[in-house]
PDB file of N, CA, C and O in Angstrom:
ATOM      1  N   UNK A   1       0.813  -1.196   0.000  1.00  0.00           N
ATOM      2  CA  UNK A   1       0.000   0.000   0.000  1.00  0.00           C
ATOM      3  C   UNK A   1       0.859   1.263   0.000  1.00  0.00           C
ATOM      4  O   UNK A   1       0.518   2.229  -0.682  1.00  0.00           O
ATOM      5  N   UNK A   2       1.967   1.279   0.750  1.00  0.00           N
ATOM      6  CA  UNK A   2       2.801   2.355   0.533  1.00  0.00           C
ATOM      7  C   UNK A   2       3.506   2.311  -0.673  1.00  0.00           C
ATOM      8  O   UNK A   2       3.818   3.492  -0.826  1.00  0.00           O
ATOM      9  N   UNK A   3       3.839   1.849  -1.381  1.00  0.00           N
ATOM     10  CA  UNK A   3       4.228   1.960  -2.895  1.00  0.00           C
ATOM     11  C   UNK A   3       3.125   2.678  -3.824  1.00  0.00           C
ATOM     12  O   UNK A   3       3.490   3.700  -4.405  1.00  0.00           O
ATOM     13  N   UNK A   4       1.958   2.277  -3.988  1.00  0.00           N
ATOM     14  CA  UNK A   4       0.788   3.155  -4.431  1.00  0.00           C
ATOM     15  C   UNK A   4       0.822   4.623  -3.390  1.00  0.00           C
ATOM     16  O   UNK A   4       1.443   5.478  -4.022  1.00  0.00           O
ATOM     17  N   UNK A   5       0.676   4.802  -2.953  1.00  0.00           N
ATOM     18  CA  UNK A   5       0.970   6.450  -2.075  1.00  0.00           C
ATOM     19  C   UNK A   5       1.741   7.188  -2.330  1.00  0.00           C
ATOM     20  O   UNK A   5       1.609   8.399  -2.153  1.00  0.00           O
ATOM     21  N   UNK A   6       3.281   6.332  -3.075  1.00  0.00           N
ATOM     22  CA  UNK A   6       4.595   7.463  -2.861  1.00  0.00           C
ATOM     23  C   UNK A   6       4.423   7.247  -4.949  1.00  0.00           C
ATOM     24  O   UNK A   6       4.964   8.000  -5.759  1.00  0.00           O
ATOM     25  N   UNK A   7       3.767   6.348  -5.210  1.00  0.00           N
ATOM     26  CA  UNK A   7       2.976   6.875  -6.580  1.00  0.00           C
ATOM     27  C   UNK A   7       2.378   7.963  -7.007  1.00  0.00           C
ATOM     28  O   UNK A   7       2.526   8.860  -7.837  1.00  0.00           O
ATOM     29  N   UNK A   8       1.530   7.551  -6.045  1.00  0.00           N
ATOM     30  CA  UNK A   8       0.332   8.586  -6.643  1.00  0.00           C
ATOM     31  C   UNK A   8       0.859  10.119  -6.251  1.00  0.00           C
ATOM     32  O   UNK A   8       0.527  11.042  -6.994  1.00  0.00           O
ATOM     33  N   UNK A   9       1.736  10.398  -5.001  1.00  0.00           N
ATOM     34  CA  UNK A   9       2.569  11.507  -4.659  1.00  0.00           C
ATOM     35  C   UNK A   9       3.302  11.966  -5.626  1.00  0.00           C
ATOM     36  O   UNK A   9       3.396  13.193  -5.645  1.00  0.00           O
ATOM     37  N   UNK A  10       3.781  11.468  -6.329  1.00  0.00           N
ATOM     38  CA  UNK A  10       4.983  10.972  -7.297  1.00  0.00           C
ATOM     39  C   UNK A  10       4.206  11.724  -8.536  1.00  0.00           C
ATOM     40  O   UNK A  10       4.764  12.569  -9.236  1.00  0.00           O
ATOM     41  N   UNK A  11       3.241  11.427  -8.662  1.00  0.00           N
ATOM     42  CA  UNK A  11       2.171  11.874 -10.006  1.00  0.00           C
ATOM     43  C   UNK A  11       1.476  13.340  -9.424  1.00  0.00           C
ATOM     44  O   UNK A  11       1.240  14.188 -10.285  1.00  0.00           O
ATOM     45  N   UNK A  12       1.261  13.549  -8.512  1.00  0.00           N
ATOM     46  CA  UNK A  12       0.863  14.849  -8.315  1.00  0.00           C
ATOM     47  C   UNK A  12       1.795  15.836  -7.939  1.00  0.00           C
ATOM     48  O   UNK A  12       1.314  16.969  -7.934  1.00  0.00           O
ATOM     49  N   UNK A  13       3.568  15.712  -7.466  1.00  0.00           N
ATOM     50  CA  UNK A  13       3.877  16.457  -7.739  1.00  0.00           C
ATOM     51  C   UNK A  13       4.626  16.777  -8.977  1.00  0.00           C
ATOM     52  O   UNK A  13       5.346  17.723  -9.294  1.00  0.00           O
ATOM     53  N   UNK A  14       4.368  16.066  -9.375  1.00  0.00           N
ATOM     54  CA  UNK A  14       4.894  15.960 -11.081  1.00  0.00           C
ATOM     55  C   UNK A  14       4.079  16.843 -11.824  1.00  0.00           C
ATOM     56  O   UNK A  14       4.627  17.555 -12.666  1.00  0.00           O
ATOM     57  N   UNK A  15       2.717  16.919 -11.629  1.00  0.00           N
ATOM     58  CA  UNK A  15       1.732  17.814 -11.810  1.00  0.00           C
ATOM     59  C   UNK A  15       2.181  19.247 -11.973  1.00  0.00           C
ATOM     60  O   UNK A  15       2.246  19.958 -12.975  1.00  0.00           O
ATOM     61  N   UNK A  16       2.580  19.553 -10.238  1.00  0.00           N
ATOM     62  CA  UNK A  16       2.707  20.742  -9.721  1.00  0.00           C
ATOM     63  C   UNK A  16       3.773  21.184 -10.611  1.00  0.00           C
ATOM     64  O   UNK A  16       3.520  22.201 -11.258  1.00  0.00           O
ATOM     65  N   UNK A  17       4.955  20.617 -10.788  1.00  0.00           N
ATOM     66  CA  UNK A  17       6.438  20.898 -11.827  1.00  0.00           C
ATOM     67  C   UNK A  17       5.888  21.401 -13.001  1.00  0.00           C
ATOM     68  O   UNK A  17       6.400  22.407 -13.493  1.00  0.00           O
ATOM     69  N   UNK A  18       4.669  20.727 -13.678  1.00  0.00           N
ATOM     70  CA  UNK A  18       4.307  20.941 -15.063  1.00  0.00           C
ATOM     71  C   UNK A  18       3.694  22.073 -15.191  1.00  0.00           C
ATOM     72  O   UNK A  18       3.698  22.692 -16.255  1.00  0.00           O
ATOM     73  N   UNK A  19       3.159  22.438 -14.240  1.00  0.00           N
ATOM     74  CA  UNK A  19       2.068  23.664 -14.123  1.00  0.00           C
ATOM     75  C   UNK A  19       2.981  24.783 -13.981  1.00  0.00           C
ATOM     76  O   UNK A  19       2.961  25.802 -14.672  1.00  0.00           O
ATOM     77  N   UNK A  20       4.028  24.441 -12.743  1.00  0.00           N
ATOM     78  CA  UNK A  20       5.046  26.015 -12.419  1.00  0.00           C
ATOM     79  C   UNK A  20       5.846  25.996 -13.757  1.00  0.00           C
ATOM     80  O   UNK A  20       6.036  27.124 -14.213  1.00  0.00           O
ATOM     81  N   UNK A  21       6.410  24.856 -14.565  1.00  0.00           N
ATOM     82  CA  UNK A  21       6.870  25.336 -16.061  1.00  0.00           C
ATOM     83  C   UNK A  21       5.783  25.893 -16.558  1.00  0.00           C
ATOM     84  O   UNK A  21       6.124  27.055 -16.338  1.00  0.00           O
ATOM     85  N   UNK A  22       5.113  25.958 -16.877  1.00  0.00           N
ATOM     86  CA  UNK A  22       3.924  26.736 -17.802  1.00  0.00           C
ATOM     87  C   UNK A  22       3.906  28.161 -17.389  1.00  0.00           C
ATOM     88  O   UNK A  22       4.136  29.082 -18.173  1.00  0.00           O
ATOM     89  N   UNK A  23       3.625  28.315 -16.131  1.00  0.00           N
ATOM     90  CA  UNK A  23       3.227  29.673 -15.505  1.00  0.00           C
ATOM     91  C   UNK A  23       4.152  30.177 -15.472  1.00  0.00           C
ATOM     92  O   UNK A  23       4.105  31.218 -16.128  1.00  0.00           O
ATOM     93  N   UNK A  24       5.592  29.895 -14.768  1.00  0.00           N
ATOM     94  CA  UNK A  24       6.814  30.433 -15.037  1.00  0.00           C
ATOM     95  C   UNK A  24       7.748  30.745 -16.321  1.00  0.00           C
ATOM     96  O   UNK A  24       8.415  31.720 -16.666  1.00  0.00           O
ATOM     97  N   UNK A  25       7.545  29.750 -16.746  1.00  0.00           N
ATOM     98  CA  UNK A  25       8.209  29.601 -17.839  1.00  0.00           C
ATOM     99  C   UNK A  25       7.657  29.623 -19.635  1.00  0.00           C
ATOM    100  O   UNK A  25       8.582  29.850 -20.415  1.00  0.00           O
ATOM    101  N   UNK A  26       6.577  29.457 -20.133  1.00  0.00           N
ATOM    102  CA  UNK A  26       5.956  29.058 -20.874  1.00  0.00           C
ATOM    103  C   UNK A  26       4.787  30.036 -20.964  1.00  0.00           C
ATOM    104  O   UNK A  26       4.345  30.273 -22.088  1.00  0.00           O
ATOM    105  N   UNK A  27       4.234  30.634 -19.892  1.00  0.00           N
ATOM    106  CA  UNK A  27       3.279  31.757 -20.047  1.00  0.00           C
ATOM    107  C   UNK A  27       2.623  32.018 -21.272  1.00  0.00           C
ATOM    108  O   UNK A  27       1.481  31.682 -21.584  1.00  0.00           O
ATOM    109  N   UNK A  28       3.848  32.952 -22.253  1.00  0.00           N
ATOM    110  CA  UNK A  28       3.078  33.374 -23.245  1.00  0.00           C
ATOM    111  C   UNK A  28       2.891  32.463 -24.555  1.00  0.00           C
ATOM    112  O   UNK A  28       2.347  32.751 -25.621  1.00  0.00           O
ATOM    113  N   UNK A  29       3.585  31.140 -24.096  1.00  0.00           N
ATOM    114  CA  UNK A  29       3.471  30.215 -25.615  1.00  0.00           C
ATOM    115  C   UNK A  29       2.426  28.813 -25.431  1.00  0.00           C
ATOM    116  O   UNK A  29       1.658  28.315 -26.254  1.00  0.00           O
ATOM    117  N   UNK A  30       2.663  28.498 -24.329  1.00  0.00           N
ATOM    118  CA  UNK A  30       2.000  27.266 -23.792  1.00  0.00           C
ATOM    119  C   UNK A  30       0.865  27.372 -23.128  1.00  0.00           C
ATOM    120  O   UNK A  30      -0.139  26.663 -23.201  1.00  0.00           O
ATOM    121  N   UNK A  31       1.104  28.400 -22.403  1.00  0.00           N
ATOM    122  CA  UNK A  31       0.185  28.883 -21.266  1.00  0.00           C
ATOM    123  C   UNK A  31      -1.240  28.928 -22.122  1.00  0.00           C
ATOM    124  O   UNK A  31      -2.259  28.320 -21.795  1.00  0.00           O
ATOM    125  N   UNK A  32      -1.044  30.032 -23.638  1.00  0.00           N
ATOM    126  CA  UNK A  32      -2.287  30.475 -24.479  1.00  0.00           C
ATOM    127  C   UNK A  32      -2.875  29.500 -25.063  1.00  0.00           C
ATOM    128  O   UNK A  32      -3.996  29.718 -25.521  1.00  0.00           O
ATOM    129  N   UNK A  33      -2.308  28.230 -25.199  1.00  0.00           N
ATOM    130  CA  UNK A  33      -2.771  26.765 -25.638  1.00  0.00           C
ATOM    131  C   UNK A  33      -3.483  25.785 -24.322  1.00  0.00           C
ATOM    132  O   UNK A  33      -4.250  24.822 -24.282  1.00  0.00           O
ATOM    133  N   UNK A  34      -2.652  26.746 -23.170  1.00  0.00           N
ATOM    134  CA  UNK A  34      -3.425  25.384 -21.936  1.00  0.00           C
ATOM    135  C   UNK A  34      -4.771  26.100 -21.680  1.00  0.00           C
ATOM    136  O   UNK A  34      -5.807  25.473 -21.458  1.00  0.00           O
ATOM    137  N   UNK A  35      -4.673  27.937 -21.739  1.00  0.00           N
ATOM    138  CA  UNK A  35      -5.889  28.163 -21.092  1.00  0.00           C
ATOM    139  C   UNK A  35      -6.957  29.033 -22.096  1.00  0.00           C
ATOM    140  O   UNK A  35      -7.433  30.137 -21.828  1.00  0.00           O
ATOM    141  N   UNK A  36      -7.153  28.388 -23.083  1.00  0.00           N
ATOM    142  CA  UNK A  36      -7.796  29.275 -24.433  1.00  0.00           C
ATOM    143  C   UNK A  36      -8.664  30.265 -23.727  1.00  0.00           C
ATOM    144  O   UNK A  36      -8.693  31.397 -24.209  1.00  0.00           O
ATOM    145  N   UNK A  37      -9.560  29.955 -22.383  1.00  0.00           N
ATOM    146  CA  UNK A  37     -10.268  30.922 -22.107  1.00  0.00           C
ATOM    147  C   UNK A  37     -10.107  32.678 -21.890  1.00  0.00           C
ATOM    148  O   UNK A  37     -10.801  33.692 -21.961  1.00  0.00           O
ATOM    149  N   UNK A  38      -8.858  32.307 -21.617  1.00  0.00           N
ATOM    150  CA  UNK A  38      -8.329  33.668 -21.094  1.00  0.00           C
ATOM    151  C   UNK A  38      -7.818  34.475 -22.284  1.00  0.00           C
ATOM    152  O   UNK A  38      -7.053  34.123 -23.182  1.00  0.00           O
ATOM    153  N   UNK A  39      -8.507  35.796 -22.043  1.00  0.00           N
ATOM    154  CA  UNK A  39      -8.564  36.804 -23.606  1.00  0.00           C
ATOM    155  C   UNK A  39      -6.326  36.793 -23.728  1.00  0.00           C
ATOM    156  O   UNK A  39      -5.436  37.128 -22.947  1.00  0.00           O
ATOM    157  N   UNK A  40      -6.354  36.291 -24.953  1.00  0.00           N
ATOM    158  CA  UNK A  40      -4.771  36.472 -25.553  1.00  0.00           C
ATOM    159  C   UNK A  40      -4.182  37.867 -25.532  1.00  0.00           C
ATOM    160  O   UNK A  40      -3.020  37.922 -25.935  1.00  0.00           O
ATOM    161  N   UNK A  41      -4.804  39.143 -25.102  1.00  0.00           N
ATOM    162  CA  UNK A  41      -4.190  40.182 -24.836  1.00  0.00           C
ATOM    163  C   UNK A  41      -3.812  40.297 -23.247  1.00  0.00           C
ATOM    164  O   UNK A  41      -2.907  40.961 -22.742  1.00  0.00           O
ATOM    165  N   UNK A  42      -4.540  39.658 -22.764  1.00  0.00           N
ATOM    166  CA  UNK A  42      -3.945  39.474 -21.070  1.00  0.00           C
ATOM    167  C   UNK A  42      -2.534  38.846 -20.778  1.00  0.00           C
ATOM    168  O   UNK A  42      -1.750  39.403 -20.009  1.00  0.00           O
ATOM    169  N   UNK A  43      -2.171  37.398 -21.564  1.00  0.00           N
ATOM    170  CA  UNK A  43      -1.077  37.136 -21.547  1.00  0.00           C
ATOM    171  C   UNK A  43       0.363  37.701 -21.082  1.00  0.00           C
ATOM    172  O   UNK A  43       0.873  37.234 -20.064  1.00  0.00           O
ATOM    173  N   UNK A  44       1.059  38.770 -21.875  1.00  0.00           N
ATOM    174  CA  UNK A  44       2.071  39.293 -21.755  1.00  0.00           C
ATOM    175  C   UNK A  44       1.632  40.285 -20.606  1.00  0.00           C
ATOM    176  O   UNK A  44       2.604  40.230 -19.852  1.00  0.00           O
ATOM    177  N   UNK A  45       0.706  41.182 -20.024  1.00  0.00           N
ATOM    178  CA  UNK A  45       0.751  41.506 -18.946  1.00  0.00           C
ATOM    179  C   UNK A  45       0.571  41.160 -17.500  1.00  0.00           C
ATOM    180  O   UNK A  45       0.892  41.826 -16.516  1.00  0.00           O
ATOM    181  N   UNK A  46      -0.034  39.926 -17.570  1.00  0.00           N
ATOM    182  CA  UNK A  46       0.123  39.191 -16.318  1.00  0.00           C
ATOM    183  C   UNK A  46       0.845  38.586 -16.134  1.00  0.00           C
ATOM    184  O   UNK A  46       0.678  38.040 -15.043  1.00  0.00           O
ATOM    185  N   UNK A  47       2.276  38.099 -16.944  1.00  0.00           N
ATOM    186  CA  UNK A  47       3.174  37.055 -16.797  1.00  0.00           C
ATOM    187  C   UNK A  47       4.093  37.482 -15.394  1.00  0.00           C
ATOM    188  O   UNK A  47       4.873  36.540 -15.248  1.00  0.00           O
ATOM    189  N   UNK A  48       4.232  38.060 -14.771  1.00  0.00           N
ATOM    190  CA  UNK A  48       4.364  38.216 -13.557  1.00  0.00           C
ATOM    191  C   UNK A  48       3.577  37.665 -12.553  1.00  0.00           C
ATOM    192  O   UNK A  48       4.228  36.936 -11.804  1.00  0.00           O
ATOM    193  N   UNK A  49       1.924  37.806 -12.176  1.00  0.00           N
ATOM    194  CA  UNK A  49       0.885  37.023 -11.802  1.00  0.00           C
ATOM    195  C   UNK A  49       1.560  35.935 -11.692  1.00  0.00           C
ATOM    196  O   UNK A  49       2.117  35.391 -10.738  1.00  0.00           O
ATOM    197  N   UNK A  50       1.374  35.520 -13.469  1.00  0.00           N
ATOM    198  CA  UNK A  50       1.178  33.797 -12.907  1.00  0.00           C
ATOM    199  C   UNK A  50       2.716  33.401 -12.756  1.00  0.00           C
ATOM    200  O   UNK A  50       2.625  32.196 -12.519  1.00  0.00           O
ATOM    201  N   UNK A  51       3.814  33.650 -12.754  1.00  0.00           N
ATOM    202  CA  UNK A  51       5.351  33.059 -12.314  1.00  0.00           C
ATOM    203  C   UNK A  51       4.716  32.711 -11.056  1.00  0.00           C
ATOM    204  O   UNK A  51       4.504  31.564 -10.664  1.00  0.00           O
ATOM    205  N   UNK A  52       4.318  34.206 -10.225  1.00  0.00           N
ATOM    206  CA  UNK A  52       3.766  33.906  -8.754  1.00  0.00           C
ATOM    207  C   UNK A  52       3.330  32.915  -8.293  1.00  0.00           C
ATOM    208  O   UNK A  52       3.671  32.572  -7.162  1.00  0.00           O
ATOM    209  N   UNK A  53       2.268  32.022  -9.195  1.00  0.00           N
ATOM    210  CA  UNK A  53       1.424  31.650  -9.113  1.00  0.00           C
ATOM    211  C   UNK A  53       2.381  30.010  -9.288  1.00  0.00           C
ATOM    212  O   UNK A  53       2.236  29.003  -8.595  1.00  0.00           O
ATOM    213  N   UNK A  54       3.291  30.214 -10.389  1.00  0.00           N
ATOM    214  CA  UNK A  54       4.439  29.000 -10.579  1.00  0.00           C
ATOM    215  C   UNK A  54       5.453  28.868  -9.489  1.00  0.00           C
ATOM    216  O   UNK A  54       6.319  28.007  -9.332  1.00  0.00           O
ATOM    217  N   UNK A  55       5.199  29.739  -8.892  1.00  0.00           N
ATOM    218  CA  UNK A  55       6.411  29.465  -7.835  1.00  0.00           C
ATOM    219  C   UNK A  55       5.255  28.618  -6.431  1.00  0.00           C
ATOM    220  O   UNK A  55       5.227  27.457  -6.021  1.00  0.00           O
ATOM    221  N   UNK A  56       4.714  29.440  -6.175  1.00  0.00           N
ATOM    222  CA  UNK A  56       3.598  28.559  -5.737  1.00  0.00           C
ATOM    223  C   UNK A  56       3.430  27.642  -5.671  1.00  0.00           C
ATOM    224  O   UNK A  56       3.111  27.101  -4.612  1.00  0.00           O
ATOM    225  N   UNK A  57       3.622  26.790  -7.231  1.00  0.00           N
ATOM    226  CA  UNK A  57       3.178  25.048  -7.118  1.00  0.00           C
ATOM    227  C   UNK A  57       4.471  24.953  -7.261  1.00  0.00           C
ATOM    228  O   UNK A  57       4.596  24.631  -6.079  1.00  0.00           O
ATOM    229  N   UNK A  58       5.474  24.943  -7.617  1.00  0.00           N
ATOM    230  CA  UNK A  58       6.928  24.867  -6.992  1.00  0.00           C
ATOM    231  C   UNK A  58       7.072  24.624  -5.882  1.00  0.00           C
ATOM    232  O   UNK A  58       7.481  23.463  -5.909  1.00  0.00           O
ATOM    233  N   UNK A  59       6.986  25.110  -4.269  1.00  0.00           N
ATOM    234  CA  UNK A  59       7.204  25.066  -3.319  1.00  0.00           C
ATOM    235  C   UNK A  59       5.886  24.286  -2.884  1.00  0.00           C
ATOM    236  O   UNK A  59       5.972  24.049  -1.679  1.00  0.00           O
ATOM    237  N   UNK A  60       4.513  23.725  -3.506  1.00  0.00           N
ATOM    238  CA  UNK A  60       3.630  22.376  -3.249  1.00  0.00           C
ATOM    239  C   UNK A  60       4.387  21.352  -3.799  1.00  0.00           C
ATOM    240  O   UNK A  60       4.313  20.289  -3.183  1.00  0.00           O
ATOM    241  N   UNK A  61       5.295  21.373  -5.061  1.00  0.00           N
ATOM    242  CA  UNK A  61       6.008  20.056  -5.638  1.00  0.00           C
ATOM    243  C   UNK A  61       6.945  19.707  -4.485  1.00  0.00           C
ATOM    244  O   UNK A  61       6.838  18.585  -3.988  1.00  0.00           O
ATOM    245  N   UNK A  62       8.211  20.901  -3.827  1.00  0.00           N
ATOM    246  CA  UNK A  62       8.923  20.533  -3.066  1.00  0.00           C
ATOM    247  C   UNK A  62       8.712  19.742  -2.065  1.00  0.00           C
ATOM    248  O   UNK A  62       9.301  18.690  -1.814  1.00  0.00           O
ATOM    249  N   UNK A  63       7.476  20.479  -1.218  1.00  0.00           N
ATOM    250  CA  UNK A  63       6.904  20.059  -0.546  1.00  0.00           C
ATOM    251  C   UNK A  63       6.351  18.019  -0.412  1.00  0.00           C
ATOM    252  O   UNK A  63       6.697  17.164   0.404  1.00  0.00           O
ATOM    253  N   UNK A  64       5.628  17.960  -1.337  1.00  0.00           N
ATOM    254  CA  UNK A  64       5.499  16.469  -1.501  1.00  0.00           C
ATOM    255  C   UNK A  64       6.588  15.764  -1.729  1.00  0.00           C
ATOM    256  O   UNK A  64       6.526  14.657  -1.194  1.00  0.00           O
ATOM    257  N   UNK A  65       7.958  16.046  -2.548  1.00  0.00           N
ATOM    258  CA  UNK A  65       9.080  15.319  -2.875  1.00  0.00           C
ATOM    259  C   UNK A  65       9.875  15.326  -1.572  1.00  0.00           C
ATOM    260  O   UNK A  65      10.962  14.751  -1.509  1.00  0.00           O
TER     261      UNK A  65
END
């Protein structure tokens, strides 16, 4: 049972890594493909926001690893 746990841990903070690349890193190229909802002129001025927001699940990834 503990092998499934440090799995499924394993998969969600893997999550968190993928998300803080996007938000941090990827913002204006990836980001506009992950979140079509959000008007494409917002992009380049919130990319500060969301790093924030990548560092964030950064320090939830650390956290679980």
């Amino acid at each position: 049972m503990h092998i499934v746990a440090a799995i499924l841990v394993a998969l969600v903070a893997a999550e968190h890594l993928y998300i803080l690349w996007i938000e941090m890193f990827a913002w204006t190229t990836a980001g506009r493909k992950t979140f079509r909802n959000f008007p494409a002129h917002l992009f380049e001025p919130t990319k500060g926001l969301a790093a924030n927001q990548g560092l964030y699940n950064g320090f939830l990834s650390a956290g679980l690893i």
